[in-house]
C-alpha positions as CSV (number, residue, x, y, z in Angstrom):
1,X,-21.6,-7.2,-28.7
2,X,-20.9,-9.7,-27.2
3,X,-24.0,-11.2,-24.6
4,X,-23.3,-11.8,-20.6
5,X,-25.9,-14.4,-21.0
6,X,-23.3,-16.7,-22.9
7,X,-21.1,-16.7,-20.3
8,X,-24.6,-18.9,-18.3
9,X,-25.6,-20.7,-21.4
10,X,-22.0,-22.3,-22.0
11,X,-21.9,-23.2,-18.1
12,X,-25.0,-24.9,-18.2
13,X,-24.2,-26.5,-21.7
14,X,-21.5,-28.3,-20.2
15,X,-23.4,-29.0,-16.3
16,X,-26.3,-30.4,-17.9
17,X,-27.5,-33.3,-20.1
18,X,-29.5,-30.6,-22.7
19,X,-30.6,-26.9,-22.4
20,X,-33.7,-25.5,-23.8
21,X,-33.4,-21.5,-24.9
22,X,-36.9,-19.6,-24.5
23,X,-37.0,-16.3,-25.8
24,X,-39.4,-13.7,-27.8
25,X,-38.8,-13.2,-31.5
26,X,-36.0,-10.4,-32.2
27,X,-34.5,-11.0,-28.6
28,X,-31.3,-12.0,-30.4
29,X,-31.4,-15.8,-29.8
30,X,-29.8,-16.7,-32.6
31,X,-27.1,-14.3,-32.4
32,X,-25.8,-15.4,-29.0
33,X,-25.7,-19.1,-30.5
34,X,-23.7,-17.8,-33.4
35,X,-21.1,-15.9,-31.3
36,X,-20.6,-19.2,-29.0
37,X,-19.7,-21.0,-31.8
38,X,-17.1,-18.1,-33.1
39,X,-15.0,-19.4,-29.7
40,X,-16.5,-22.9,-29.4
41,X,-16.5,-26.1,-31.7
42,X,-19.9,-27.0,-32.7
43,X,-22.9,-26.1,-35.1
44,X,-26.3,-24.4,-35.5
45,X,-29.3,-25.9,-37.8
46,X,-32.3,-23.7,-38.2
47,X,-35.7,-24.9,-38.5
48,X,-36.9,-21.9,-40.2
49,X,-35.4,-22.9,-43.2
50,X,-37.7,-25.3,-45.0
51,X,-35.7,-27.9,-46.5
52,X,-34.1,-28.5,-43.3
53,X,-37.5,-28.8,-41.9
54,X,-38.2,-31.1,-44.7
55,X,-35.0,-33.6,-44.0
56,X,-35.5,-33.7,-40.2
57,X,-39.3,-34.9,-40.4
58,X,-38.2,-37.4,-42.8
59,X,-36.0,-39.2,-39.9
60,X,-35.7,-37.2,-37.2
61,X,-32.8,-39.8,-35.3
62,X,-30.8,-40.1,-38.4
63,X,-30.8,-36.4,-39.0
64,X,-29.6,-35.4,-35.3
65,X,-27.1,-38.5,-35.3
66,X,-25.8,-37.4,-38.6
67,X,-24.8,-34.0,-37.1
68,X,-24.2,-34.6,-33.4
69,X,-20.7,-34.8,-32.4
70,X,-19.2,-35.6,-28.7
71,X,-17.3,-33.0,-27.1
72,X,-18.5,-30.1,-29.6
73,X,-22.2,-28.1,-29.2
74,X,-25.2,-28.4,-31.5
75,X,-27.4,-25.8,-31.4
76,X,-31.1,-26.4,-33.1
77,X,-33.1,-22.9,-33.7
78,X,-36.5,-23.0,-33.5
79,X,-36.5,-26.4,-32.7
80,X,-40.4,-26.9,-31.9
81,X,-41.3,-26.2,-35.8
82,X,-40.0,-30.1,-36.4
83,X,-42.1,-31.5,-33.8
84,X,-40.4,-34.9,-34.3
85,X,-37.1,-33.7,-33.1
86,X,-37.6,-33.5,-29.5
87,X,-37.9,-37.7,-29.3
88,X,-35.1,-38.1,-31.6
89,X,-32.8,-35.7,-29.1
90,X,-34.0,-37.5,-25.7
91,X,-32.9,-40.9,-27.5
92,X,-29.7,-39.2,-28.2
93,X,-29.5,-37.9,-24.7
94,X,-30.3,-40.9,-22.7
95,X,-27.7,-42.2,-24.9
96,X,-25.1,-40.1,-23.3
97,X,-26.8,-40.3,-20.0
98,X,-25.1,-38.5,-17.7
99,X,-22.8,-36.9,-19.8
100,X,-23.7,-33.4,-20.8
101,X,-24.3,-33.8,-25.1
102,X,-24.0,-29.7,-25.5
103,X,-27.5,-29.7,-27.3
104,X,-29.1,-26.6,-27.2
105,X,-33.0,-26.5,-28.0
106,X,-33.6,-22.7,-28.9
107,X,-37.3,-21.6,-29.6
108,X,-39.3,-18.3,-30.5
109,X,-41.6,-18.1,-27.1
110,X,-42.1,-20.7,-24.9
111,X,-45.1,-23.0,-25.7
112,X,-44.8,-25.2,-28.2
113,X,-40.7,-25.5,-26.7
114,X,-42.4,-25.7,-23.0
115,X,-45.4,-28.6,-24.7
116,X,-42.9,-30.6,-26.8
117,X,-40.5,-30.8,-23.9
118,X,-43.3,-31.8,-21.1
119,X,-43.9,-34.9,-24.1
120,X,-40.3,-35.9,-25.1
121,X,-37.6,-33.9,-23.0
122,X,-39.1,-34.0,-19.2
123,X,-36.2,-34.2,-16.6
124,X,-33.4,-34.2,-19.2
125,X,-33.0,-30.8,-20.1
126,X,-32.7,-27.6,-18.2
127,X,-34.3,-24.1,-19.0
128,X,-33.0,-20.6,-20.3
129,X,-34.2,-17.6,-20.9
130,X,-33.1,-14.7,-23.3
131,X,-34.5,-11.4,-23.0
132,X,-33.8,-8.0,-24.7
133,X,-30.4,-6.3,-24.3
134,X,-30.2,-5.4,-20.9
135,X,-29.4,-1.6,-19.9
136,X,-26.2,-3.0,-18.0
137,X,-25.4,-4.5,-21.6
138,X,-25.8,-1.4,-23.6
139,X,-24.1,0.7,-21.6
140,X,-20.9,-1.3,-21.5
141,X,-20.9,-1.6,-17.5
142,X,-19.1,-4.3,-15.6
143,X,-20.2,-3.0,-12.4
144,X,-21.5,-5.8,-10.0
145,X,-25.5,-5.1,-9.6
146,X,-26.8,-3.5,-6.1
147,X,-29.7,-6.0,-6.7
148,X,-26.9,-9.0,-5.8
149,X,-25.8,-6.9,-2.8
150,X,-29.4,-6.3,-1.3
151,X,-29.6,-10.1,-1.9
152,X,-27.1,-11.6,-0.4
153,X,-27.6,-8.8,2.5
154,X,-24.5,-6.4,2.2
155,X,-26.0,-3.3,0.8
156,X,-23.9,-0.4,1.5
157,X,-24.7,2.3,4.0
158,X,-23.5,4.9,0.6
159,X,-22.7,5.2,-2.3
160,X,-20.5,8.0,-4.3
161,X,-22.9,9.7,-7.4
162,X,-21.4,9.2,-10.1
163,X,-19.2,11.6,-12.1
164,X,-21.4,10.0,-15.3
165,X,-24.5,10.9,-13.9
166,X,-25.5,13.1,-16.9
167,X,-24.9,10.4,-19.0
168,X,-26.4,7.1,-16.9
169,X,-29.6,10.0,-17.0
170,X,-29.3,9.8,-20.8
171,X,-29.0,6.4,-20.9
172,X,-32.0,5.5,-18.9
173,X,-34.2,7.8,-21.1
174,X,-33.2,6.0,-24.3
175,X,-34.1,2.5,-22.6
176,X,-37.3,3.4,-21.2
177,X,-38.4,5.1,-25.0
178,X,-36.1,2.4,-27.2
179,X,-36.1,-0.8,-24.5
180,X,-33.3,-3.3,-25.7
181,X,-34.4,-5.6,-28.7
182,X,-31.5,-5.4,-30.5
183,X,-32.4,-4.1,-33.7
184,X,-34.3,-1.0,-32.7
185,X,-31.9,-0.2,-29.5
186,X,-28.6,-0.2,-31.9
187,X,-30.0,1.7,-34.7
188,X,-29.3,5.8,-35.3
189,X,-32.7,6.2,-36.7
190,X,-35.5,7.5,-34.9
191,X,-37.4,6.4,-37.6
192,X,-35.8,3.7,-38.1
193,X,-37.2,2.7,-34.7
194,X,-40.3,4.2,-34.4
195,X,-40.8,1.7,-37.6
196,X,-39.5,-1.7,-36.2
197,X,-41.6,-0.6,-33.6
198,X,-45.0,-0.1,-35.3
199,X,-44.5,-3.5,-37.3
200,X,-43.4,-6.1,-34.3
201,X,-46.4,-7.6,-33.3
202,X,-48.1,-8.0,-37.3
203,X,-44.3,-8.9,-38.7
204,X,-42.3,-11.2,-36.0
205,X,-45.6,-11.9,-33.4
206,X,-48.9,-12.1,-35.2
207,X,-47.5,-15.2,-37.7
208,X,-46.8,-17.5,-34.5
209,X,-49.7,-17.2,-33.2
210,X,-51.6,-17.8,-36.7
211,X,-49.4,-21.0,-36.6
212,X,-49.7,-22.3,-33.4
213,X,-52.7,-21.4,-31.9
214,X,-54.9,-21.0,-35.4
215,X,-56.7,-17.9,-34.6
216,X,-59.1,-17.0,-36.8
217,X,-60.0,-12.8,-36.5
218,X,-56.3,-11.6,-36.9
219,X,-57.9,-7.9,-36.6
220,X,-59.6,-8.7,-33.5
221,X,-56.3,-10.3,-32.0
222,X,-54.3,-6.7,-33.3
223,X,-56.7,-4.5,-31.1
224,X,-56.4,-6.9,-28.3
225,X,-52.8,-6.5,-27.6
226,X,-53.1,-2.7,-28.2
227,X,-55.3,-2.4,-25.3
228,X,-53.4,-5.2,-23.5
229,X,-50.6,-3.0,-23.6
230,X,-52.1,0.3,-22.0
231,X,-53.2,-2.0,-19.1
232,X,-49.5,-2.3,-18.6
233,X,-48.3,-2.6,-14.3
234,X,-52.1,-2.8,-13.8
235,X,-54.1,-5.6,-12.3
236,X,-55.5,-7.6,-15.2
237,X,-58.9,-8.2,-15.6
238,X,-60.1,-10.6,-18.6
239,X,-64.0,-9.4,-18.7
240,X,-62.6,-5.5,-18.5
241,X,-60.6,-6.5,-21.8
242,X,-63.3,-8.6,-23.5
243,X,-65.7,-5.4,-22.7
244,X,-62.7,-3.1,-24.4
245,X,-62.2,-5.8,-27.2
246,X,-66.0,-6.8,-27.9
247,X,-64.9,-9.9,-27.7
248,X,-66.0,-12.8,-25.1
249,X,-64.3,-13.4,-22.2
250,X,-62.8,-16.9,-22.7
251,X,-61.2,-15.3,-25.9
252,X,-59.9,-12.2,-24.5
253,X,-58.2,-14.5,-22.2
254,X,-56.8,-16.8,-25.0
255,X,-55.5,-13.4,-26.6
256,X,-54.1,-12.8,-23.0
257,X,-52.2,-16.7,-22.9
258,X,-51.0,-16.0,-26.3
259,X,-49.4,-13.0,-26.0
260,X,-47.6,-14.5,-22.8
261,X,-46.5,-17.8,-25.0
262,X,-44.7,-15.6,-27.2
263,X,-43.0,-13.7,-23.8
264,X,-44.4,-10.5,-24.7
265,X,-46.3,-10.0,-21.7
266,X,-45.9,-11.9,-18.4
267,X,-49.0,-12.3,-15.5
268,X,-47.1,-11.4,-12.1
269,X,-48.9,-13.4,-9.6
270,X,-49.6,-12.6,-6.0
271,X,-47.1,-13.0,-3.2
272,X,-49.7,-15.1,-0.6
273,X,-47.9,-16.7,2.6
274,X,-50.4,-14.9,5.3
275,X,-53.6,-16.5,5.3
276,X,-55.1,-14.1,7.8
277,X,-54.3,-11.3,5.3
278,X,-57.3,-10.5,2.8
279,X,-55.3,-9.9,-0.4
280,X,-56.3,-8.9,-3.9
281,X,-55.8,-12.1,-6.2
282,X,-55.5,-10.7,-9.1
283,X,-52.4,-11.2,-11.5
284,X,-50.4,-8.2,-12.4
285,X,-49.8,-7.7,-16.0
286,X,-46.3,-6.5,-17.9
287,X,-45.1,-5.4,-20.9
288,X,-41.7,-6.8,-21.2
289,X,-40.3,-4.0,-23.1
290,X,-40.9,-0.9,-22.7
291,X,-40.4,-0.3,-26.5
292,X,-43.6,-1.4,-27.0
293,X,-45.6,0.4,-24.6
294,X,-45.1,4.0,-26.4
295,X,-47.7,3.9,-29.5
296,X,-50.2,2.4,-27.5
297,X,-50.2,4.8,-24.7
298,X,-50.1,7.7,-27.5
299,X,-46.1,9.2,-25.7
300,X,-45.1,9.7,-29.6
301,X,-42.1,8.4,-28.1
302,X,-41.3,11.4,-25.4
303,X,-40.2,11.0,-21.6
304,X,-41.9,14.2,-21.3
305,X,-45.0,13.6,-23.1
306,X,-45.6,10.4,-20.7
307,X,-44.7,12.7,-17.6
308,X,-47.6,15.2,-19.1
309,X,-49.7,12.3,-19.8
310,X,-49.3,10.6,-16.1
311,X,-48.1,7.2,-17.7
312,X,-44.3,7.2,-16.9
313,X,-45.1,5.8,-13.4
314,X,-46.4,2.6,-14.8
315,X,-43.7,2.5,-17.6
316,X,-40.8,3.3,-15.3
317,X,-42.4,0.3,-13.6
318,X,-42.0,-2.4,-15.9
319,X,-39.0,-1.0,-17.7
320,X,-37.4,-1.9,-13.8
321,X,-39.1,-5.1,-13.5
322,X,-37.6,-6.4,-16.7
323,X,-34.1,-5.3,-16.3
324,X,-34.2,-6.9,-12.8
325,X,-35.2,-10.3,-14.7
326,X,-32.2,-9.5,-17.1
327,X,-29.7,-8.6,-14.6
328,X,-31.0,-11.9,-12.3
329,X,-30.9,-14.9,-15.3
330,X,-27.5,-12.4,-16.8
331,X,-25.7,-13.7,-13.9
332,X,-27.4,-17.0,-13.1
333,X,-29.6,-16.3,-10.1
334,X,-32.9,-18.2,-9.6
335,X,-35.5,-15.8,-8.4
336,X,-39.3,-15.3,-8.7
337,X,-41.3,-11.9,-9.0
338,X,-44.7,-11.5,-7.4
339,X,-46.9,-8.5,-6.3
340,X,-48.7,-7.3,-3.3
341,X,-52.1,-5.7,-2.6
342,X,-54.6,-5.8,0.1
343,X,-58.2,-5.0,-0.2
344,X,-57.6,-2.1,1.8
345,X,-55.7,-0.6,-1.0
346,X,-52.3,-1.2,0.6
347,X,-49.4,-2.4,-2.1
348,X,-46.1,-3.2,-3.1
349,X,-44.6,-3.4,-6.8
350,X,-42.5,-5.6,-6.7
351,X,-41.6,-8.9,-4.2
352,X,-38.5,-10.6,-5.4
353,X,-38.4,-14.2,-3.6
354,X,-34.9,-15.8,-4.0
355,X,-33.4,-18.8,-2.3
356,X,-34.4,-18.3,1.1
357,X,-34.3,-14.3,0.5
358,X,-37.7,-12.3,-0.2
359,X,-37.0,-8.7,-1.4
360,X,-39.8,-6.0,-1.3
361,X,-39.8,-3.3,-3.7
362,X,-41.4,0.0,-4.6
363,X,-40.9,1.9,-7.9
364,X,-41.1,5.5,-7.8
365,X,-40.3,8.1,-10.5
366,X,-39.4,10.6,-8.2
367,X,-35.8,11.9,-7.6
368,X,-37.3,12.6,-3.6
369,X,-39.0,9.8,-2.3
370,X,-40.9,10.3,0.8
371,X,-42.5,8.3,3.6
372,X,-45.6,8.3,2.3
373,X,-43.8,6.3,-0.6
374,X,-42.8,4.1,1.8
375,X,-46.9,3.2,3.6
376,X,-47.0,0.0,1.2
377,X,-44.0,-1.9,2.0
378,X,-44.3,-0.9,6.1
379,X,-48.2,-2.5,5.8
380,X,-46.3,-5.7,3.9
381,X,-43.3,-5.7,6.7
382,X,-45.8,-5.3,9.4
383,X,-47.2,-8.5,7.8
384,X,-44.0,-10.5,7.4
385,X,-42.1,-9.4,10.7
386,X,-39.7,-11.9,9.5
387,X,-38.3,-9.6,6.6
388,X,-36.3,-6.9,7.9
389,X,-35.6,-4.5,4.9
390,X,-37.7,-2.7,2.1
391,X,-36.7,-0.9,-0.7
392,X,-37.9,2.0,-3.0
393,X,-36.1,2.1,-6.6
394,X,-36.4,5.9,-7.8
395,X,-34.1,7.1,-10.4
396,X,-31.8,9.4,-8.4
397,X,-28.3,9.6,-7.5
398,X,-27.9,8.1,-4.1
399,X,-29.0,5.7,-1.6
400,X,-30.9,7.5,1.3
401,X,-32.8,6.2,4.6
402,X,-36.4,6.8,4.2
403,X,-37.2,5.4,7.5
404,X,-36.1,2.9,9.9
405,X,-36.7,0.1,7.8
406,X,-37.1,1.2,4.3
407,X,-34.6,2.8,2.0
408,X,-34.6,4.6,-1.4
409,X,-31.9,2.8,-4.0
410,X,-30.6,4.7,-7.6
411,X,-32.2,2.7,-10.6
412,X,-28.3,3.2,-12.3
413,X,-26.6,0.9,-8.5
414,X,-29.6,-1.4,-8.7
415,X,-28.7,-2.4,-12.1
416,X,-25.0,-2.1,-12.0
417,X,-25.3,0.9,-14.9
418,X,-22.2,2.9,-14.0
């Protein structure tokens, strides 16, 4: 399959001087490298083996000059296990200074990459990120997104439903049980699945973190992302998880960082441009694939069980949130996500803030939303007259006018699934 983000990572290969590739473990990181170089001169070192590991520390420069050539890419995976790399490639790039050297950087998570390139790679290198096949992706759309539309302000007043509506329903229950890392998503197992699942975190997680951050009570850590995870599209608060954990604070919040280094979770911050507004400033916390959501929360992997159990609300949530973040880095558009709550109680999901462009946005699992779906983003408009247009994503078949300002958008258009 072949990966709409390589059509990014090749233009920004050869725009800038390096590129840095940030991504979890499993996300397919080295696959998309591989595949470039199937149409593209070049080669791909991995620091996961050890004896490469070994030869690079010996001489980092002599190593990189050795298997640099102009005019073709070199791709180094997991780059920030041979610390000493990152000063050997900025010699090698101010070499070449301005010319683009087609380096690509690519690491598991993003702090040691994020650390070693603050120390060595500041300035000369620009930033990518990979995430899970996208829903777009495994469907085999080429649809443009309704997400670019409501951006760039041409939203239609309609759209048709779909003939394949039975089928974009099917595909949206698989994605929000099987989410999209590779592996699990394109494999005819349910076992098979329910398997990769169980062993993520201890298997392709849990050994980073040992490495980098040398925790000590592995069990401890285990528990913590368990109950991490059912706190999913909820307002995160470290001493509520230290209480659940039995751990003290300042660790349940290292817990917390780790998880995000490895991109696992993400902290959505507050959207805060009205000072006269009293706001909630707490972070909201993520799950960034809904895969991993399901044994925590007990759904034994059933869109009905988490209807029964009241937790498809807050899964539906973030499986949206995520494939927005695919379908916005898929086809190279900077944007920021934030959230939006008052101390009154009033709130918004989602505020996506692009170049000069802020986007409100309500997730409902509801094939009927109604105006009282709609009270959170009118209290947010009524607070930023400025922005004219709200929206509520539901997973239904067409776009309707929930009030004069606020309309209801198909999941499938927003996401260019059809």
């Amino acid at each position: 399959m072949k990966r709409q983000l390589e059509k990014v990572l090749i233009s920004r290969l050869n725009k800038w001087r390096s590129v840095a590739l940030l991504g979890s473990r499993q996300v397919g990181k080295s696959y998309l490298l591989k595949e470039i170089l199937k149409r593209h001169q070049g080669r791909i070192i991995s620091f996961d083996d050890p004896l490469e590991r070994a030869e690079a520390a010996k001489d980092p420069l002599r190593y990189v000059e050795h298997r640099f050539q102009p005019r073709k890419y070199l791709f180094i995976d997991e780059a920030a296990r041979v610390p000493e790399i990152f000063s050997a490639v900025k010699i090698l790039v101010d070499r070449y200074d301005p010319k683009p050297t087609g380096i690509c950087l690519a690491n598991s998570g993003n702090y040691l990459l994020l650390r070693r390139i603050k120390e060595s790679l500041a300035g000369r290198i620009n930033l990518l990120s990979v995430y899970p096949l996208s829903w777009q992706e495994l469907a085999g759309a080429k649809e443009t997104p309704g997400l670019i539309s409501i951006i760039n302000d041409n939203m239609p007043a309609e759209i048709s439903s779909p003939e394949s509506i039975v089928e974009i329903n099917r595909m949206r229950e698989e994605r929000i049980l099987w989410g999209g890392y590779p592996a699990p998503s394109l494999a005819d197992e349910r076992d098979a699945r329910i398997i990769w699942s169980s062993d993520y975190i201890r298997t392709y997680i849990l050994p980073l973190i040992v490495e980098q951050f040398n925790i000590r009570d592995v069990s401890a850590f285990e528990q913590a992302a368990k109950i991490l995870f059912t706190q999913n599209a909820q307002f995160f608060n470290a001493s509520r998880l230290a209480q659940l954990t039995g751990v003290s604070q300042p660790t349940a919040s290292n817990y917390t960082y780790q998880l995000q280094a490895m991109m696992v979770i993400e902290l959505v911050n507050v959207f805060f441009r009205n000072p006269a507004k009293r706001l909630v400033k707490q972070s909201k916390l993520y799950v960034t694939d809904p895969l991993l959501l399901h044994q925590p929360l007990g759904t034994n992997f059933s869109l009905q069980s988490a209807i029964d159990r009241g937790q498809i609300g807050h899964i539906y949530e973030s499986f949206i949130l995520s494939e927005m973040k695919k379908t916005l880095v898929n086809h190279d558009i900077h944007a920021e996500n934030f959230t939006w709550r008052t101390q009154d109680g009033a709130e918004v999901d989602i505020i996506l803030s692009a170049t000069d462009v802020v986007v409100p946005l309500e997730v409902k699992w509801s094939t009927e939303p109604s105006r009282g779906d709609a009270s959170g983003l009118h209290s947010f408009l009524s607070c930023y007259p400025e922005i004219e247009k709200g929206f509520i994503i539901y997973p239904g078949e067409k776009i309707k006018r929930i009030t004069e300002k606020v309309f209801a958008v198909p999941d499938w258009w927003l996401l260019g699934c059809f």
